[in-house]
C-alpha positions, 0 to 999 in steps of 0.5 A: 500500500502506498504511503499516499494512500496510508495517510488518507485512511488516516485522515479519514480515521481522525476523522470519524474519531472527531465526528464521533467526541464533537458533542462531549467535546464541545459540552466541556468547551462550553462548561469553561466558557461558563466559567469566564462568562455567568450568564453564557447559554451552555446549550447554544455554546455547545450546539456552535461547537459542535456544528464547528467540530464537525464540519471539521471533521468533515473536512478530514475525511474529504481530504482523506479520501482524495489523497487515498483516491489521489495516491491509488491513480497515482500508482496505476 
């Protein structure tokens, strides 16, 4: 297997990792801007990262799959 194509399995990998901790991570972002911020509504911080998180994660998979799809037709 191509290096090329190793490294694209694992942006996807990471991911689908960071797809899957967005919302756990994102309810403890918003816990520690409560401590800066009293009145910060927890729900709607928690839902922007989240949202945030995730499209980044989408990205990573995209990514992931042109380079492996890149390094495979690289190879041929």
């Amino acid at each position: 297997m191509a290096p090329g194509v190793l490294f694209g399995l694992l942006m996807v990998v990471a991911g689908l990792f960071s797809w899957a901790i967005a919302r756990p991570l994102a309810r403890r972002a918003a816990k520690i801007r409560t401590w800066v911020s009293a009145t910060a509504d927890l729900a709607w911080w928690t839902q922007r990262s989240t949202t945030q998180v995730r499209v980044l994660a989408v990205c990573w998979i995209v990514l992931g799959f042109i380079i492996a799809i890149l390094s495979l037709t690289a190879g041929l």
